[in-house]
C-alpha positions in Angstrom: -21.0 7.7 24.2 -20.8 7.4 20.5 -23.9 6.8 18.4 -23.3 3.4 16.9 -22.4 2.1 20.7 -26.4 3.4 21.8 -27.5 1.9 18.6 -25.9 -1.7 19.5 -27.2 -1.4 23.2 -30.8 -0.4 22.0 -30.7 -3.7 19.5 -29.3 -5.9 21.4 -31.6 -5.4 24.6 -34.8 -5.0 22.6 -35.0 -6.6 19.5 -31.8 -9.7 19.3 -34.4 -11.8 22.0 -37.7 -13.8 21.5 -40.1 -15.4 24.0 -40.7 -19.3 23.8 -44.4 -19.7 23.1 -46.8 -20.3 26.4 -46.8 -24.1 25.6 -43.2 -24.5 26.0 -42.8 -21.6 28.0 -40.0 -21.6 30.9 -39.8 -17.9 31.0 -35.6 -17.8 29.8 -35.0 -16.4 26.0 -33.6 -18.0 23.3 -31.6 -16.4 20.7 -33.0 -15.7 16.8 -32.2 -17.9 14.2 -29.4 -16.4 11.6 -28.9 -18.0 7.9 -25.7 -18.6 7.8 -26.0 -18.8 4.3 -26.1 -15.1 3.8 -23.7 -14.5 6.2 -19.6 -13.9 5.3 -16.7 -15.1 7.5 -16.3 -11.1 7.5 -19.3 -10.5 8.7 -19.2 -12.9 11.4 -16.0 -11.4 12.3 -17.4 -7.7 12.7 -20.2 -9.3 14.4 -18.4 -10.7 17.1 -16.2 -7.5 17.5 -19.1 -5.8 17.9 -20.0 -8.0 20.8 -17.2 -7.3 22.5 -16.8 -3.8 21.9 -21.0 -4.1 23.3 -19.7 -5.8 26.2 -16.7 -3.3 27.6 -18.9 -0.4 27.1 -21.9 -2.1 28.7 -19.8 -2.8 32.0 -18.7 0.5 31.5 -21.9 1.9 32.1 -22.8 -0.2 34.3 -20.0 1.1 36.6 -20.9 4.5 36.0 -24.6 3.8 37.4 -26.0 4.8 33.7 -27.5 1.5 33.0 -28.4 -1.5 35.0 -29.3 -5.3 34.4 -30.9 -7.5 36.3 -29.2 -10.9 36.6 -32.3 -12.7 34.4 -31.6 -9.8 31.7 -27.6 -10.4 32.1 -28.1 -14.0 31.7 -30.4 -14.0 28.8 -28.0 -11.8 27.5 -24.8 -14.1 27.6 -26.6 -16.9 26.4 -27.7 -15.6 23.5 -24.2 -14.1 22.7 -22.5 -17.4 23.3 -24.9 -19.1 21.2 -24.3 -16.8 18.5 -20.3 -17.0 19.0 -20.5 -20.8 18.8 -22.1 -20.6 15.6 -20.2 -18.3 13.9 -17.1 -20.0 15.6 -18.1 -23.4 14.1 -19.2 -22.3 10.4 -16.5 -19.2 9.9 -13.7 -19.8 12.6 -13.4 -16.8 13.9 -11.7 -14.7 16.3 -13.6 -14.5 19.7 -11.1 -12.1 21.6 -7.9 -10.1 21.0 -6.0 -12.5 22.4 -7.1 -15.6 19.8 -7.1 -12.6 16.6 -3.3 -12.4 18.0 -2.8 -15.8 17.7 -4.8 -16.1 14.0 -2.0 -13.7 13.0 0.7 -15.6 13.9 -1.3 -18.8 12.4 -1.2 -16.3 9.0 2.3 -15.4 9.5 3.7 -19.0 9.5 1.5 -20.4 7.2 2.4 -17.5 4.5 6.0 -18.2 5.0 5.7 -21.9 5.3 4.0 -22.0 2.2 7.0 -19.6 0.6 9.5 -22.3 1.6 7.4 -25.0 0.5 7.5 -23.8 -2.7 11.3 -22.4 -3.2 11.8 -25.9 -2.5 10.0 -27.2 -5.1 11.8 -25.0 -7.3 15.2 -25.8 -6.0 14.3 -29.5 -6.1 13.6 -29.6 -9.9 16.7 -27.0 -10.5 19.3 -29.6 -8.7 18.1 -32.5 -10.3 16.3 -31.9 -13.2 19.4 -32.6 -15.9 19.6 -36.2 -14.6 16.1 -37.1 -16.0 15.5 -38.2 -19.4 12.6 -36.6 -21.0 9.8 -38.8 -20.4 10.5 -39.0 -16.9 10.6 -35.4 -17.1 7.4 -34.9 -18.3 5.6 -37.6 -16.0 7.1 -35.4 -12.9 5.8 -32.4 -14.0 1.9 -33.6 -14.6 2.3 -35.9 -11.2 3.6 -32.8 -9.5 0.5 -30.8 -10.7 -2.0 -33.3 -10.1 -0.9 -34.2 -6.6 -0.7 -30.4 -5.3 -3.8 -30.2 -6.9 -5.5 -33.3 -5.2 -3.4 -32.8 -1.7 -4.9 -28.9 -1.6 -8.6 -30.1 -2.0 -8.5 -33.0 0.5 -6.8 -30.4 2.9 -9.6 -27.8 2.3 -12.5 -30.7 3.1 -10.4 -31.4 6.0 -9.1 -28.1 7.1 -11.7 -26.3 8.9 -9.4 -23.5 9.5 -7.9 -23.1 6.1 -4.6 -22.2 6.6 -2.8 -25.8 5.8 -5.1 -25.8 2.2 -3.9 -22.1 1.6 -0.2 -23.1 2.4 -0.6 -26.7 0.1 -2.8 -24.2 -2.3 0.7 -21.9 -3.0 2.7 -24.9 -3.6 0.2 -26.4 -6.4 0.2 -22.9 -8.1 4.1 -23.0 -7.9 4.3 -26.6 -9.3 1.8 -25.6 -12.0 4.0 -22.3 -13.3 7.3 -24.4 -12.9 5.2 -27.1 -15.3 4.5 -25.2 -18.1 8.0 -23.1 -18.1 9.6 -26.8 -18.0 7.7 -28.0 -20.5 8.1 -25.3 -23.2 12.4 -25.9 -22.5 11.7 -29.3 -23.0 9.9 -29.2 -26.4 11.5 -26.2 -27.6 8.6 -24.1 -27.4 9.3 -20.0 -27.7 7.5 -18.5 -24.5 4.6 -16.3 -24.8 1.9 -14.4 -22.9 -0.5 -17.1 -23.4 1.2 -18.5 -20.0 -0.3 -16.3 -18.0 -4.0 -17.1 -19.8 -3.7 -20.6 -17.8 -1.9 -19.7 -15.0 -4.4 -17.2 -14.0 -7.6 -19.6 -14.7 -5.8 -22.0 -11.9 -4.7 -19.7 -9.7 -8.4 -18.2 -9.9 -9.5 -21.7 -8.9 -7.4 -22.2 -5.9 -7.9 -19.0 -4.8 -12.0 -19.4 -4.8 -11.9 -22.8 -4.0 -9.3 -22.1 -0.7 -10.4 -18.2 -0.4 -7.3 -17.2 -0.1 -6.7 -13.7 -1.4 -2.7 -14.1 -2.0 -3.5 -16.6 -4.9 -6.5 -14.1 -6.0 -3.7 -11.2 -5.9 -1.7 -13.7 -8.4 -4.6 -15.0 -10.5 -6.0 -12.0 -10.8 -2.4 -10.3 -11.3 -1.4 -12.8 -14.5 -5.2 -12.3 -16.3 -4.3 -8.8 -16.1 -0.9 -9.2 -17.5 -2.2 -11.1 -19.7 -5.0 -8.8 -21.5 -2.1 -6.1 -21.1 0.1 -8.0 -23.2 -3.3 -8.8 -25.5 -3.8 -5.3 -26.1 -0.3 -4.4 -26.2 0.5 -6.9 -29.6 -2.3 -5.1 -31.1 -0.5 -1.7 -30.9 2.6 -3.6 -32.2 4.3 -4.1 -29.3 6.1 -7.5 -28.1 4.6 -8.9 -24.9 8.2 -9.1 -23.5 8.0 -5.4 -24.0 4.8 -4.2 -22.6 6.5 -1.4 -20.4 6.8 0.3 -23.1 3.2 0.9 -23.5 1.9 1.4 -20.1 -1.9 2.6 -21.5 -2.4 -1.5 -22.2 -2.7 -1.8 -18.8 -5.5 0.5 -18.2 -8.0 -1.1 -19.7 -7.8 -4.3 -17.8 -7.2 -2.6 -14.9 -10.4 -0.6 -15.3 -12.2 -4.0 -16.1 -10.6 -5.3 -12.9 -12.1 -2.6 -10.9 -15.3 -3.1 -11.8 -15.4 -6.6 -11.5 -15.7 -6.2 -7.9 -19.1 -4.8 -8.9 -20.2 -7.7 -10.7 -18.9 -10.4 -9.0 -20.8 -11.8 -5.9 -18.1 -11.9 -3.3 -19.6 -12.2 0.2 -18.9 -15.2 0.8 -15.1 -14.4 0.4 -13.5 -12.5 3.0 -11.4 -9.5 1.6 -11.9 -10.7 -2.4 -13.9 -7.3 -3.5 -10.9 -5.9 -1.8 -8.2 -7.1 -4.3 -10.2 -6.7 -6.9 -10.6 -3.2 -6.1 -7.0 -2.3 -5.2 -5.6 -4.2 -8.4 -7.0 -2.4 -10.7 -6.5 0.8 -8.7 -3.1 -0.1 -9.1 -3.3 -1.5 -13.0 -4.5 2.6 -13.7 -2.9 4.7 -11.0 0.7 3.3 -12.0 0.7 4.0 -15.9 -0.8 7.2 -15.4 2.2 8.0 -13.0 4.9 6.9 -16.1 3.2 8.5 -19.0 3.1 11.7 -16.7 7.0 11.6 -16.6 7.3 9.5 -20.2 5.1 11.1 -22.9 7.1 8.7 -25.3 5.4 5.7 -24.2 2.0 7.2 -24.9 -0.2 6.1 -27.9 -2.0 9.1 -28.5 -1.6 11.5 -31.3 0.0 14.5 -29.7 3.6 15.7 -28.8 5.6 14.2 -25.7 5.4 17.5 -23.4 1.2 17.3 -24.2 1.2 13.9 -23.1 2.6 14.4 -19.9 0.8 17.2 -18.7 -2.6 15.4 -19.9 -1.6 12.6 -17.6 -0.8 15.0 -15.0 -3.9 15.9 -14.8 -5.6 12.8 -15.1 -3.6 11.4 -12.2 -5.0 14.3 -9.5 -8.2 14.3 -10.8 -8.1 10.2 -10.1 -6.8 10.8 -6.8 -9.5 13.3 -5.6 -12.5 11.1 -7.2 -11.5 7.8 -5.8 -10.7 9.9 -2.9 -14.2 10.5 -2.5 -15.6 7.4 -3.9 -13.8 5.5 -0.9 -15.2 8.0 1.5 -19.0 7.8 0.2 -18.4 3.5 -0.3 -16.7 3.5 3.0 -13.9 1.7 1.3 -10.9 1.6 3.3 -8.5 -0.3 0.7 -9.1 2.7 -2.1 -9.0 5.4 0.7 -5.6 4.8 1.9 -4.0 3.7 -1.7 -5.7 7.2 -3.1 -4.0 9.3 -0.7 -0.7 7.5 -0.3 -0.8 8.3 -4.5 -1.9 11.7 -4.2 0.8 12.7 -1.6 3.3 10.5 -3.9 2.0 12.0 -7.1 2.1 15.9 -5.6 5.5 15.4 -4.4 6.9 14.1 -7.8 6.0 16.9 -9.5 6.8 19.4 -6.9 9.9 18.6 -7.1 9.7 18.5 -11.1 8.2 21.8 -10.6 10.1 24.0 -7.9 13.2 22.3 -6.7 15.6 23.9 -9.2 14.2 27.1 -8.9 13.6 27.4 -4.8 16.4 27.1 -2.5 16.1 24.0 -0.6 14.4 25.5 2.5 12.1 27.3 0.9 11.2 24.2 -1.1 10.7 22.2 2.1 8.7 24.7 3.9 6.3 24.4 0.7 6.2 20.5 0.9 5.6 20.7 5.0 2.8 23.4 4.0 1.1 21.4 1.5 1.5 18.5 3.5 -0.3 20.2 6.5 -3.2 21.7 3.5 -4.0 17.7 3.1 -4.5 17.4 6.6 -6.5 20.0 7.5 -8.4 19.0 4.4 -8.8 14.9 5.2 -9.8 15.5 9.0 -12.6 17.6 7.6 -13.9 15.0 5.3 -13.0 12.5 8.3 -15.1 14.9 10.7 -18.0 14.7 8.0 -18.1 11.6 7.0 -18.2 10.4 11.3 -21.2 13.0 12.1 -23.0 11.3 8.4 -22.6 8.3 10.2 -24.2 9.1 13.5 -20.6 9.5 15.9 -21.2 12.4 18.5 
């Protein structure tokens, strides 16, 4: 039996129960009050995974004459859980069992593609009619279209206790609003710019905390970024239009990105630090990856071929320290995107490095080797990290 199942079964038997006082006294338990005010839909959520996981392991046991209730302690014990479970279920809407998390899915599922259609056909709608409006009517679509996506998306998320019709409404007001101000510049002639993404990243920021949906954070967060990119980019003398072709503007924000999830309080927002996290992983990892193969782009003082082998060794040096930083944070999100680069990043430049000079099963048998080095090397850190945090 591991050591974090003993730990739950200790907790929950001893210390997750008080006594009413003697004046009220009926000899049954009643469970602890919980603040649901510091408490995340997340946590709820691993909370009442851990029940269950406490459950199957406690009948186990039972079963296997280890450990033994008696019906007053077994009852004391379901009421409390149920009481717990009804509380998170009405503030967070959880998941209880596997069998509703399967069914959230497919709630997710539908909702993320209703909300796609929803707003391709918003887009189709203004492309197939939009030449038949003069321009004032024109322009009084496109600010009613914004306002009432706007307005419809708030009413559904007082309404909505489970979110997923706001999120889905949310997508189409962020849709409207982008098609708003591209139609607007065609219609008075103005020449587009970066600045765009300034504004559509404040309201897609705004629908994304005020519906916590992380798919409008990804494209919030995603346009400030381009946006600073593009910033930075202008000062180095480079068009926004062209900003691949200085990939270092993108570090910055994306280092400023990382840390935000730092800074920012996010509990109360389930998977936010997340994002934050793996987008500016993302905003660094990937121009580190060009500039190792495009010295060109660079905007440092030195020759091409220096360039790229700088980056080269910036990029497995990232890898490793995020590597560990995930491991020692018991970050998930930058673990798997640090590997999945490192393995990426290694075989790129294998393949720069050997494959016209090894025949091509030699050059394989390397890869497979190196590949198995990584995971002798990862199930020892995995071994490590498990006994650090109490696993037998």
């Amino acid at each position: 039996m591991s050591g974090r199942v003993k730990n739950m079964l200790v907790a929950c038997l001893e210390f997750t129960f008080i006594r009413h006082s003697e004046v009220h006294s009926t000899n049954k338990w009643t469970a602890t009050r919980i603040d649901m005010a510091t408490v995340s839909r997340s946590d709820a959520q691993k909370r009442a995974d851990e029940i269950g996981i406490f459950n199957r392991e406690l009948g186990r046991l039972e079963g296997e004459g280890v450990l033994h209730l008696s019906d007053q302690q077994r009852s004391n014990l379901h009421r409390y859980q149920e009481q717990l479970l009804n509380r998170y279920l009405e503030a967070f809407d959880i998941d209880r069992d596997r069998q509703t998390r399967q069914l959230s899915l497919g709630m997710r599922i539908a909702s993320l593609l209703g909300a796609l259609a929803l707003a391709a056909s918003v887009f189709f709608l203004f492309q197939q009619f939009w030449a038949d409006f003069t321009p004032t009517t024109q322009v009084v679509v496109l600010v009613a279209t914004s306002l009432a996506t706007c307005c419809l998306t708030f009413v559904l998320q007082r309404l909505d206790g489970t979110g997923y019709f706001s999120k889905l409404a949310a997508l189409v007001a962020f849709t409207s609003f982008v098609l708003n101000l591209v139609l607007l510049g065609d219609i008075f002639n103005i020449e587009p710019s970066a600045e765009a993404f300034l504004p559509w990243a404040a309201y897609g920021l705004l629908l994304a905390y005020g519906c916590n949906s992380r798919l409008l954070l990804i494209l919030g967060v995603g346009c400030a970024g381009i946006f600073a990119a593009s910033w930075l980019a202008t000062l180095g003398g480079v068009a926004w239009d062209d900003l691949a072709e200085l990939p270092e503007s993108f570090m910055l924000p994306g280092v400023v990105i990382f840390a935000l999830s730092f800074v920012l309080r996010q509990r109360q927002f389930d998977g936010f630090a997340e994002v934050y996290r793996a987008i500016g992983m993302l905003g660094v990892l990937i121009p580190v990856l060009c500039l190792s193969y495009w010295g060109q782009g660079s905007v440092l003082p030195l020759s091409a071929d220096t360039v790229e082998v700088l980056y080269q060794f910036i990029g497995f040096a990232l890898a490793v320290v995020l590597i560990y930083l995930g491991i020692r944070r018991d970050w998930p999100e930058v673990i798997n995107l640090s590997v999945g680069y490192f393995v990426l990043f290694l075989f790129m430049k294998m393949v720069d490095w050997f494959w016209d000079y090894l025949p091509s099963y030699l050059f394989f048998l390397m890869v497979g080797a190196f590949a198995v080095a990584v995971l002798l090397v990862l199930r020892r850190l995995r071994y490590r990290n498990g006994f650090r945090n109490g696993g037998v």
